[in-house]
Backbone bond lengths (Angstrom), bond angles and torsions (degrees), N, CA, C in turn:
res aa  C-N    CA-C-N  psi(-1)  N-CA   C-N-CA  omega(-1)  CA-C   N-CA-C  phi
1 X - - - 1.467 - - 1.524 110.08 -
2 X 1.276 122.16 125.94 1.229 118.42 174.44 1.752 133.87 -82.98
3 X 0.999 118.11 164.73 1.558 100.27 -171.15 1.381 102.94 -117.93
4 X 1.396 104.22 141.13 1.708 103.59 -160.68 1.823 98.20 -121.03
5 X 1.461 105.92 117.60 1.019 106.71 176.30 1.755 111.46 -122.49
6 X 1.720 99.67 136.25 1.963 104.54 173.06 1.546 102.49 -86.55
7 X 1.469 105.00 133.03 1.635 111.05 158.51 1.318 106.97 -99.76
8 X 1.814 109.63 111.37 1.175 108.06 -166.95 1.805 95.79 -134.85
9 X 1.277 93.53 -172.10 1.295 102.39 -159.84 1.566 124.75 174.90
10 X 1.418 136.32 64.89 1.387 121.83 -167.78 0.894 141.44 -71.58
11 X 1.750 107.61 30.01 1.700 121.05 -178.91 1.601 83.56 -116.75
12 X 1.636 113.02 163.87 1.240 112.93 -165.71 2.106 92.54 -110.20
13 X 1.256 78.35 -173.28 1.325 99.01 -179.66 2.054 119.34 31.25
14 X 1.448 111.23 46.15 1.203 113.34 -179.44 1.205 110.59 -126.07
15 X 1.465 121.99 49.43 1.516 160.64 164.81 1.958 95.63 46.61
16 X 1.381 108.70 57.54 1.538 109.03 140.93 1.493 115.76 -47.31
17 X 0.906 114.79 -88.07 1.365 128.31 172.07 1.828 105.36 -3.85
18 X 1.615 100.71 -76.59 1.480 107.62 -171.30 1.251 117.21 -55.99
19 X 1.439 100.08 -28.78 1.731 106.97 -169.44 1.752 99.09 -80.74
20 X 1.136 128.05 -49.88 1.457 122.60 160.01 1.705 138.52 -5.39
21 X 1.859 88.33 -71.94 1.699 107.75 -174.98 1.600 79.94 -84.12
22 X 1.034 136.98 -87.20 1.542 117.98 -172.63 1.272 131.42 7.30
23 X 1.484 83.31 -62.80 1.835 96.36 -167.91 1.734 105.11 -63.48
24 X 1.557 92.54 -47.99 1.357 99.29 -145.26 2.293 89.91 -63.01
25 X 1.143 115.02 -37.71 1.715 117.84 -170.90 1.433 97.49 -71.60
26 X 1.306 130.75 -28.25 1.363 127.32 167.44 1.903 121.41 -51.32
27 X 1.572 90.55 -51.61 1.234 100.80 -161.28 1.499 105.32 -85.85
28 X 1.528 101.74 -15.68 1.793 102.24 146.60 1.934 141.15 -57.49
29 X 1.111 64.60 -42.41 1.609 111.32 -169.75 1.862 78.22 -46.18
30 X 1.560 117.52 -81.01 1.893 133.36 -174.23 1.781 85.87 -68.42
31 X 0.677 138.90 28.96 2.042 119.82 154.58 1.167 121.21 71.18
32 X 2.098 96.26 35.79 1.678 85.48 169.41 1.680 102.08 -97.55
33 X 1.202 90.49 178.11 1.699 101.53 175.39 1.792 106.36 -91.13
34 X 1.246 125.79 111.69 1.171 119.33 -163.13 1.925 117.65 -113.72
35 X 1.143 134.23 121.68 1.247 119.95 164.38 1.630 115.16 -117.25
36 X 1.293 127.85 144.65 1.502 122.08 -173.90 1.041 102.35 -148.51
37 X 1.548 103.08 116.63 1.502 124.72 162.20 0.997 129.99 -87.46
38 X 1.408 102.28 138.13 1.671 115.94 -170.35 1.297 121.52 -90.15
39 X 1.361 156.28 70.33 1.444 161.34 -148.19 1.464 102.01 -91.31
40 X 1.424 130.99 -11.73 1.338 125.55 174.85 1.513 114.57 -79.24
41 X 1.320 125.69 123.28 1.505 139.43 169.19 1.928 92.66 -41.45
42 X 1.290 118.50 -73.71 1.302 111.35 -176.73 1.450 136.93 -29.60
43 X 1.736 96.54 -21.43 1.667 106.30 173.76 1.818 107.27 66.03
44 X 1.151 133.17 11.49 1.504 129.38 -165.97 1.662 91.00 -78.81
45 X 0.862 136.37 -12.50 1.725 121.89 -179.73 1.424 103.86 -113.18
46 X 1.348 131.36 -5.36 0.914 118.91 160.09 2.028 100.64 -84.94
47 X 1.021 128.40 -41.39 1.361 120.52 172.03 1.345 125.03 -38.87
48 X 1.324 105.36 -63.79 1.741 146.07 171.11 1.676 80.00 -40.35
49 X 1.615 155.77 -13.28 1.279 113.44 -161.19 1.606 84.53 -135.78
50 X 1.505 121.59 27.90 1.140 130.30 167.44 2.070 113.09 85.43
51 X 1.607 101.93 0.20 1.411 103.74 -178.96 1.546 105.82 -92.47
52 X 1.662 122.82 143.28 1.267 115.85 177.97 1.209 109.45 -103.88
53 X 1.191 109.76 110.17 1.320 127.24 167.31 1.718 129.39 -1.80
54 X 1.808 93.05 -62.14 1.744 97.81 -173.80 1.565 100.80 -82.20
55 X 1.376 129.27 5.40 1.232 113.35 171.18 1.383 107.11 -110.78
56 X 1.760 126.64 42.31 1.357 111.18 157.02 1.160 133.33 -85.64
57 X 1.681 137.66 118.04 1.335 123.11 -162.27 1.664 104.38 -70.37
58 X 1.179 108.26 -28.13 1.662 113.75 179.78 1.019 104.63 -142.41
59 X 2.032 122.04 149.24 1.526 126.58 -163.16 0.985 81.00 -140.30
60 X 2.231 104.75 -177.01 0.991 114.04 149.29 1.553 134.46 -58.49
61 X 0.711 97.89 -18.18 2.266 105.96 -178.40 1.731 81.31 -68.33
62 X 1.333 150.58 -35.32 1.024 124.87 -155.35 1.809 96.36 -97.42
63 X 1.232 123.65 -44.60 1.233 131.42 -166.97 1.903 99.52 -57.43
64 X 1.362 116.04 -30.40 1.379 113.43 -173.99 1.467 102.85 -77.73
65 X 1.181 109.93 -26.83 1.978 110.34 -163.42 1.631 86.08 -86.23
66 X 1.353 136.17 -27.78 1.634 125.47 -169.93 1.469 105.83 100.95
67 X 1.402 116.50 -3.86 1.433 117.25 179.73 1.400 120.16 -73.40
68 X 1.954 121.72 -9.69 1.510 115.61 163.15 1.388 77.01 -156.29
69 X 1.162 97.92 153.18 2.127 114.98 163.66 1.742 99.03 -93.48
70 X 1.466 102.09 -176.09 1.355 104.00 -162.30 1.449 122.81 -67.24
71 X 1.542 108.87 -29.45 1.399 125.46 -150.79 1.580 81.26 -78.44
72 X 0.813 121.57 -38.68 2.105 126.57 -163.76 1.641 94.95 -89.09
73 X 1.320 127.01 0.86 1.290 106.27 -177.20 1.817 105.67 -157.50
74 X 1.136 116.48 29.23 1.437 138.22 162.51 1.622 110.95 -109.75
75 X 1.217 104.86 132.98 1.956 119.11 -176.69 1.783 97.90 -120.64
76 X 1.610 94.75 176.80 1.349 94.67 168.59 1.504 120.69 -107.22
77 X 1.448 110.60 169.42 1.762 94.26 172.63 1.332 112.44 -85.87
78 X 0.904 105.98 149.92 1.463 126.82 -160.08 1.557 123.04 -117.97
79 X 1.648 126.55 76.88 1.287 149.05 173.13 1.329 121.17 -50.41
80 X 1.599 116.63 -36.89 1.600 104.24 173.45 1.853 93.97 93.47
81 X 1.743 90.45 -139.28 1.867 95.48 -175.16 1.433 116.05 -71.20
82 X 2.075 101.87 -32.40 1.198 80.93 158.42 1.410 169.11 -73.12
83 X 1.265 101.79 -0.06 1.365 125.14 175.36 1.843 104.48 -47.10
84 X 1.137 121.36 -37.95 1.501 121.11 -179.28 1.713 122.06 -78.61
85 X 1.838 93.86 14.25 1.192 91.98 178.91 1.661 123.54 -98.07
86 X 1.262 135.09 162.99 1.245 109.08 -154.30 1.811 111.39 -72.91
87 X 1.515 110.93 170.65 2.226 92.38 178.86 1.283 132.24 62.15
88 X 1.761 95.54 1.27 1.631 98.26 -162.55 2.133 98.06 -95.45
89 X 1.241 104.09 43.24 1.484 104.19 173.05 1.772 107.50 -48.54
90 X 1.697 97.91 160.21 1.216 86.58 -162.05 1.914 93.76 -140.72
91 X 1.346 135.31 122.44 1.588 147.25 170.36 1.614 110.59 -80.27
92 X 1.399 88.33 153.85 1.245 96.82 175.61 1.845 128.21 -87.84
93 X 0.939 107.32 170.89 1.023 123.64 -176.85 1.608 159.23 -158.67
94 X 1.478 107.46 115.55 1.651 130.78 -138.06 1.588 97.63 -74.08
95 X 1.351 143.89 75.46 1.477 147.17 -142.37 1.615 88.97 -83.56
96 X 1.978 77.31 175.63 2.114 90.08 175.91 1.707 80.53 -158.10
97 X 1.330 71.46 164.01 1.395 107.21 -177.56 1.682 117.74 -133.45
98 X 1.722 104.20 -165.24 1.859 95.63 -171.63 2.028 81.74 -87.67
99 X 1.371 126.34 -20.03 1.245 100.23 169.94 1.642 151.91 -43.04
100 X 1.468 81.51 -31.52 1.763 114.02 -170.99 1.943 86.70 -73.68
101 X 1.331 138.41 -31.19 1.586 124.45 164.80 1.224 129.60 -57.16
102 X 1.695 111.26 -12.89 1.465 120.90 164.35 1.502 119.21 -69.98
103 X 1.297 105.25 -31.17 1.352 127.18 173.28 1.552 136.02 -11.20
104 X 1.548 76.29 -55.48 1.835 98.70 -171.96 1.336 111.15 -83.42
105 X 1.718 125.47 -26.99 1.081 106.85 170.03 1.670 107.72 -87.00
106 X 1.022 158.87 -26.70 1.380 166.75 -156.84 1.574 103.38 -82.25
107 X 1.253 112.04 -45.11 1.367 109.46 169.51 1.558 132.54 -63.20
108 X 1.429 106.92 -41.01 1.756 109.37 149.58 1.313 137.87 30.96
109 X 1.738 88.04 -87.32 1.066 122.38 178.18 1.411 120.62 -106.67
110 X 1.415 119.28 51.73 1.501 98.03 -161.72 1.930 77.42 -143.26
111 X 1.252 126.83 125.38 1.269 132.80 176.12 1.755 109.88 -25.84
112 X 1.430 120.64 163.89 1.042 126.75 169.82 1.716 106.76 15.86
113 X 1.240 107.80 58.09 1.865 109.30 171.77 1.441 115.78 -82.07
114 X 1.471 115.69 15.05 1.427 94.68 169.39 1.903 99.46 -123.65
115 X 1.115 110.17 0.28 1.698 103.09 168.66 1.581 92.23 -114.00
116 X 1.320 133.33 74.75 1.606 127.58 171.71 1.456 86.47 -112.16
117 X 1.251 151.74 -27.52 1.664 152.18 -151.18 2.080 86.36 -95.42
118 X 1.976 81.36 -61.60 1.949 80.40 -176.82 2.097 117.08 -25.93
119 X 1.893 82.52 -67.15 1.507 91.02 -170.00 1.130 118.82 -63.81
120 X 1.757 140.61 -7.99 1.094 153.81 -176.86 1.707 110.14 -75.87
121 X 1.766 109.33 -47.27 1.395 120.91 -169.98 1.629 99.58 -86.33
122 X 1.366 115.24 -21.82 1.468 105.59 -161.03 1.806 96.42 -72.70
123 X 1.375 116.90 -10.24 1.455 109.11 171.79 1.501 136.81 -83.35
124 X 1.245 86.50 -2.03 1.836 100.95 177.12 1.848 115.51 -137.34
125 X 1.577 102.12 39.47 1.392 119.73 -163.44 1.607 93.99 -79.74
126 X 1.142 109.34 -28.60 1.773 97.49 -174.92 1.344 104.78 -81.88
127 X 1.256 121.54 -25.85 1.394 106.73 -173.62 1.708 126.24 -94.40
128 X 1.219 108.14 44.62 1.498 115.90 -154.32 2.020 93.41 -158.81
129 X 1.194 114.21 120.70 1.258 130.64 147.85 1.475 124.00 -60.04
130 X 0.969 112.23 -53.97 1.758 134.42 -177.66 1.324 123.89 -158.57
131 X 1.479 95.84 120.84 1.711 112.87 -171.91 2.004 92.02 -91.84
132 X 1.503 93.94 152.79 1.677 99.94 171.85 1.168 94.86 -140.11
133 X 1.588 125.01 127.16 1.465 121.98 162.49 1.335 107.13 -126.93
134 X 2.115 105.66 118.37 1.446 113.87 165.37 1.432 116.26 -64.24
135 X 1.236 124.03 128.24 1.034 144.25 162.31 1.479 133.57 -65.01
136 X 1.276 143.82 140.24 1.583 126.86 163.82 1.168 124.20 -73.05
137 X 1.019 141.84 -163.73 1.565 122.67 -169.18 1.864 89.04 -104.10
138 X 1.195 129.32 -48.04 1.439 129.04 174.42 1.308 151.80 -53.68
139 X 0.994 139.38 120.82 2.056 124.47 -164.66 1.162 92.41 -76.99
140 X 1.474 105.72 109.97 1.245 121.22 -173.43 2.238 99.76 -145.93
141 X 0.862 93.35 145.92 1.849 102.56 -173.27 1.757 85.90 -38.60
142 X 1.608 131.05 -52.16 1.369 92.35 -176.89 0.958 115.87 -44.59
143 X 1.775 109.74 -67.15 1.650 102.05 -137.15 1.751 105.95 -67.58
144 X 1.614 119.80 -20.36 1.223 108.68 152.38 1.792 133.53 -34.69
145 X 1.150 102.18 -58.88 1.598 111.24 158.52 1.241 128.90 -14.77
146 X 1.614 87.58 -66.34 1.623 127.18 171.01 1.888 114.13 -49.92
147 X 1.018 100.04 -47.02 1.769 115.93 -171.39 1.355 91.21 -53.23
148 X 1.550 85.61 -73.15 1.794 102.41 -159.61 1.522 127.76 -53.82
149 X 1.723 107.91 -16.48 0.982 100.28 163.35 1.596 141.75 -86.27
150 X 1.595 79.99 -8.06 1.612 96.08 -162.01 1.622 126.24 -76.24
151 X 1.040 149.12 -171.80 1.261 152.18 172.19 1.541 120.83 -98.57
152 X 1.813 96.92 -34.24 1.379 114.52 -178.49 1.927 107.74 173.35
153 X 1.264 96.77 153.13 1.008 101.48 -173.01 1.644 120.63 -97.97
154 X 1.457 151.76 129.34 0.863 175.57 160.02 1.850 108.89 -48.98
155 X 1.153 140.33 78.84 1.213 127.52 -153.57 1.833 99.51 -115.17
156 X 1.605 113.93 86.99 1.520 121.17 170.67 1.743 116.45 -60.36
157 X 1.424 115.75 107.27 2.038 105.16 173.44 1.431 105.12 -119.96
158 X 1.185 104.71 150.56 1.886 101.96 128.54 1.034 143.38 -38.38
159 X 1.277 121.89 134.27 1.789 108.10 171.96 1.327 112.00 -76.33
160 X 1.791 121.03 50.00 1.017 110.89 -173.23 1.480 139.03 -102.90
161 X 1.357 157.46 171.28 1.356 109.72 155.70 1.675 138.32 -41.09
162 X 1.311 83.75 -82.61 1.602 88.35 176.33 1.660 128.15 -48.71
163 X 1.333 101.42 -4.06 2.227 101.18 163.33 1.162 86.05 -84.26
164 X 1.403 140.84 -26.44 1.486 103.30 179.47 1.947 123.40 -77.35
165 X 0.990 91.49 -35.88 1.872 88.73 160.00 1.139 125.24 -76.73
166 X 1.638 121.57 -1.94 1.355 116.57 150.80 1.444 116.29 -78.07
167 X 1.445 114.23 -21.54 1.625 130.21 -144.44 2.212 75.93 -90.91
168 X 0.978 105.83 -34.48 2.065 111.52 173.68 1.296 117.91 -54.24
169 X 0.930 95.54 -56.88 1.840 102.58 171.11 1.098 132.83 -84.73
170 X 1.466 122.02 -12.31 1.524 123.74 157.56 1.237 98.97 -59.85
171 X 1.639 126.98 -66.36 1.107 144.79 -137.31 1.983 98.65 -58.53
172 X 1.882 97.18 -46.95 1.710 98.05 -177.48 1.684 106.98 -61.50
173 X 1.587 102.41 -36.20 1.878 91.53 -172.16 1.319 120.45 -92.59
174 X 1.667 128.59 13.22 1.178 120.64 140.82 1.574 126.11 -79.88
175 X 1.473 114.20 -29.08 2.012 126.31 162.08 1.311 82.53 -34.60
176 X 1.823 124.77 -79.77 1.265 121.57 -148.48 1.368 124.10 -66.93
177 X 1.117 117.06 -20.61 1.672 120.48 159.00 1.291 129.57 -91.36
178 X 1.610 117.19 2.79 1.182 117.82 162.79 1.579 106.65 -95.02
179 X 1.259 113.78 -12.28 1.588 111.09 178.91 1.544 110.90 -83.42
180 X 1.425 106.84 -58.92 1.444 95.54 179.08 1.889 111.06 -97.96
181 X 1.467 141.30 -8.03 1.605 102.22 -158.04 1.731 81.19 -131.85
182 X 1.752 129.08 4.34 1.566 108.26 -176.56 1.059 81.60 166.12
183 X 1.716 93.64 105.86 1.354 130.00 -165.03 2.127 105.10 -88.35
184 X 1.325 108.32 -2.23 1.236 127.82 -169.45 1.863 112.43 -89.46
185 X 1.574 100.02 -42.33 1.434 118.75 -154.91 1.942 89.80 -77.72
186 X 1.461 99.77 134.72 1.103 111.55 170.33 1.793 109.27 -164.83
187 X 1.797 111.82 156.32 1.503 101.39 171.39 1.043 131.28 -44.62
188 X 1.597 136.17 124.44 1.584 120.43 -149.34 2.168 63.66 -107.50
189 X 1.327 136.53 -52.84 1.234 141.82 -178.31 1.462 130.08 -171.90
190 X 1.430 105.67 165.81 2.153 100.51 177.03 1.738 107.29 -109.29
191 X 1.548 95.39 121.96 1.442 98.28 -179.79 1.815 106.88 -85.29
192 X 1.005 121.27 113.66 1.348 123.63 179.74 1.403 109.12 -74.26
193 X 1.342 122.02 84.58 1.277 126.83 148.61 1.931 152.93 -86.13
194 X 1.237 102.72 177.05 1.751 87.33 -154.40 1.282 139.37 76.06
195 X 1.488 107.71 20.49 1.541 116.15 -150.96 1.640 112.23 -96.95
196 X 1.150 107.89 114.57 0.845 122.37 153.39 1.441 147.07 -82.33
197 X 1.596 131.02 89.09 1.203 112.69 -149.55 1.700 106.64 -95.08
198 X 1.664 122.82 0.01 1.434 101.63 132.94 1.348 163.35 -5.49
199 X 1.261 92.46 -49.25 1.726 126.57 -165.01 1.503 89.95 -95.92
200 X 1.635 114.34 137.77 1.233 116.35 169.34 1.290 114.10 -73.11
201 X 1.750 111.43 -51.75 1.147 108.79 166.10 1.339 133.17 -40.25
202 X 0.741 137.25 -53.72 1.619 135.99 -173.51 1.634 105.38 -72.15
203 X 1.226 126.12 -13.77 1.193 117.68 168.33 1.901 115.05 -82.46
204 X 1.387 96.57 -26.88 1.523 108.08 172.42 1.215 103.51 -68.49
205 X 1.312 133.89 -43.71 1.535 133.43 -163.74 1.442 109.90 -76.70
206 X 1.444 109.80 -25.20 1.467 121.85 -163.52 1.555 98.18 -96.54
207 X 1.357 127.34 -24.64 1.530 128.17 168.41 1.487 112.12 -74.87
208 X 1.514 100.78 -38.31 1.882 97.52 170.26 1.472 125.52 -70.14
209 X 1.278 108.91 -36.57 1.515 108.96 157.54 1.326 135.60 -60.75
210 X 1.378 109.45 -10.09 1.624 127.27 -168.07 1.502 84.98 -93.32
211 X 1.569 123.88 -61.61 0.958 122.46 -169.38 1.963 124.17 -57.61
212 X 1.110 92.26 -31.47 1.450 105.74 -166.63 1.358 115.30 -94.22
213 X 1.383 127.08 -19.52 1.815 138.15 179.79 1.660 98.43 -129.30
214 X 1.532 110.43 -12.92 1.917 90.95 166.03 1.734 116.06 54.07
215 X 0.863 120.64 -115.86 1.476 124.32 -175.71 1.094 114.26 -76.20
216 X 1.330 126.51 -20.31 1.473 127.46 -175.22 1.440 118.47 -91.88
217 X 1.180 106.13 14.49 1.377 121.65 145.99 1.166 141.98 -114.17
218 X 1.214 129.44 122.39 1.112 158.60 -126.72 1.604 106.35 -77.23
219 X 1.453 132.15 104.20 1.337 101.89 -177.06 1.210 119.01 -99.24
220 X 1.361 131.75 57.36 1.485 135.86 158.78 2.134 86.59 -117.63
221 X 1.855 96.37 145.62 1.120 115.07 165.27 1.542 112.05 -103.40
222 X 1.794 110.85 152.33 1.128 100.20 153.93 1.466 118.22 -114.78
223 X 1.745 100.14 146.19 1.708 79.24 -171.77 1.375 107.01 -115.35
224 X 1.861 116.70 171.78 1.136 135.69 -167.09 1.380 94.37 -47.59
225 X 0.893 136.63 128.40 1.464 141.75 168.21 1.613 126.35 -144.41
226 X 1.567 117.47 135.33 1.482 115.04 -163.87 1.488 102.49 -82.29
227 X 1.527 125.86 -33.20 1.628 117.75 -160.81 2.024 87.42 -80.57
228 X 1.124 120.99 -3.81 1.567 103.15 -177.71 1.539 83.22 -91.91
229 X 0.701 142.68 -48.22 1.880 144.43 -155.89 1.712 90.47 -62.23
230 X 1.665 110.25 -38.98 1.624 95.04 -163.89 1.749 109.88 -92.80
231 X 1.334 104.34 -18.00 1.730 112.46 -169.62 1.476 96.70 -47.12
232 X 1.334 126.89 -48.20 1.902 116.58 -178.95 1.249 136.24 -58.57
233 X 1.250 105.13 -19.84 1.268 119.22 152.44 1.542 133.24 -47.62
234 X 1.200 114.07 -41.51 1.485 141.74 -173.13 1.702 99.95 -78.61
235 X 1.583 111.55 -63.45 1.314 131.15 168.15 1.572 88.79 113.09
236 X 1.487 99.85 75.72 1.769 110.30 -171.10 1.494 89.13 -163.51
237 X 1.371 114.94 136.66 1.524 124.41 162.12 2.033 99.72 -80.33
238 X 1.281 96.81 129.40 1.508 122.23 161.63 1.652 114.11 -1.29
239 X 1.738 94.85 -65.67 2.075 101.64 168.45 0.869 90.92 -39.11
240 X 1.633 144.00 -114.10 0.812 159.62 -153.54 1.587 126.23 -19.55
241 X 1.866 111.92 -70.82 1.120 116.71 151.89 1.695 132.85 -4.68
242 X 1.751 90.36 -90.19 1.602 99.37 160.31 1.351 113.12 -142.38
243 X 1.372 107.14 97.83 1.299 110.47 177.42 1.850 126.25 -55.43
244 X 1.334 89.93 -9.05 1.709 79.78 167.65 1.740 120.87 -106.80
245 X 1.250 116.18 19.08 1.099 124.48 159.25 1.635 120.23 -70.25
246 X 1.639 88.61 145.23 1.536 90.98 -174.25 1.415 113.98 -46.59
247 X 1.846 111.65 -58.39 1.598 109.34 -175.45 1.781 113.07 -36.53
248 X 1.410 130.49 -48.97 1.171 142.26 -145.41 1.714 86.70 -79.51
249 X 1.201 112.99 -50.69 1.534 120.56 -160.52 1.580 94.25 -67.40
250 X 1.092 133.56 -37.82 1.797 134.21 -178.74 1.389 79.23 -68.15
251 X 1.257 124.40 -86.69 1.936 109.91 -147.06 1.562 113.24 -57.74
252 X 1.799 128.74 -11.23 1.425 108.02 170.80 2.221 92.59 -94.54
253 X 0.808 81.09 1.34 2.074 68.17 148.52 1.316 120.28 -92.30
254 X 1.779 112.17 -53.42 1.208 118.24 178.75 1.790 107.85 -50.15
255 X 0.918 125.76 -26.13 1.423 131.54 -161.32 1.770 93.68 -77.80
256 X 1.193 109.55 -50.91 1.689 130.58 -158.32 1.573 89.85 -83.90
257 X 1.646 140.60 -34.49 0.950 122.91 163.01 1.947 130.98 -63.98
258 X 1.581 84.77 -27.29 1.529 93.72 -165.12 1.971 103.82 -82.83
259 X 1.658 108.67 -17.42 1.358 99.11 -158.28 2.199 85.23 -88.03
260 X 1.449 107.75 -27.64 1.767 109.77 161.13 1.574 112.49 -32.81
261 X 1.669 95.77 -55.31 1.963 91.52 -164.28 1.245 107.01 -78.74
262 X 1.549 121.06 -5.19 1.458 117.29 143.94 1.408 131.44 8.04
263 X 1.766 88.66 -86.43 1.618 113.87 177.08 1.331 112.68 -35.11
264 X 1.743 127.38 -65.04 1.201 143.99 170.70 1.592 126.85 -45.70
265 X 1.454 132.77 -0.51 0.975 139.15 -155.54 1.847 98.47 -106.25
């Protein structure tokens, strides 16, 4: 059975995305079986994993409407030369496009539209170690999708102020979807990323979070790092990029920590 986790987050730009393809080439990288879905209209993690977007014959926008299941509409990531480098295993991946923004209204009306992702993955559950689904930054019928299917959510911040009043309102709209639509989904943990331990602040923010979620924080950091900022460019997550960079070297820990809390799940 695989374990399906959302990297979510309803403050924007606090590298869901990065933390995603990361995770997911990391957790390749140690021999899991990996698939990662892309729920963002923008498609940047499907890019980020070397797939181009306008050439998907089938996406997620189609797998939600029932118009392909996964196996007919999942590719692989796609490294190029690097692929011949050593560890550089490589997962698949459930793409989006600007189609998948039609989405939200089409779904509406379409029975049980917020478990259509659930009933989609529950058909290829054996063949998957670990599911990853990027999220948009908004509660929106995806990332609902996203909730309901998940096991638990993955929550990447800043040690900043204001992620923590984003870090408030995630916190109320997973209560509310574990009460009424998936009685399963709960904080699996917060990956503190961008970190700078320079900054006083972020060391204050990162002691209040220690203090206040205890175990459910994550103790691998990720830090500010330039070769993760440049790997998207390429259309390569960071591991991959340069795996001996610091950023890359935190997420195959984070990977080796997260496949540990395994056991506990």
């Amino acid at each position: 059975m695989s374990k399906i986790f959302c990297v979510a987050n309803q403050k924007g730009g606090v590298g869901k995305t990065t933390t995603t393809i990361n995770l997911a080439a990391a957790l390749a990288a140690i021999g899991q079986r990996v698939l990662m879905v892309d729920l963002d209209p923008q498609g940047n993690a499907t890019m980020g994993s070397g797939v181009d977007k306008r050439k998907l014959t089938h996406s997620v926008y189609d797998v939600l409407l029932a118009e392909a299941d996964i196996a007919q509409a999942r590719v692989n990531s796609v490294w190029g030369e690097a692929a011949a480098k050593p560890n550089m295993a490589t997962y698949h991946v459930l793409g989006a496009n600007r189609d998948l923004a039609g989405a939200e209204v089409e779904l509406v009306n379409l029975d049980n539209r917020e478990m259509r992702l659930k009933a989609a993955l529950a058909k290829v559950d054996h063949e998957y170690d670990v599911v990853l689904i990027d999220c948009p930054p908004s509660l929106s019928m995806l990332t609902l999708n996203g909730l309901c299917s998940a096991h638990g959510v993955i929550v990447p911040m800043q040690c900043e102020y204001f992620a923590l009043e984003g870090l408030t309102d995630l916190v109320n709209t997973i209560k509310q979807v574990h009460a009424n639509l998936n009685h399963d989904l709960k904080i699996i943990g917060l990956l503190r990323v961008m970190f700078d331990p320079r900054i006083t602040l972020q060391q204050q923010v990162s002691d209040q979070l220690k203090g206040h979620f205890g175990d459910k924080v994550f103790n691998t950091l990720i830090p500010r790092n330039v070769r993760l900022a440049e790997a998207p460019s390429y259309g390569l997550p960071g591991v991959v990029f340069d795996p001996a960079a610091k950023g890359s070297q935190a997420f195959l820990e984070f990977a080796k920590e997260l496949v540990e809390r395994f056991k506990h799940f």
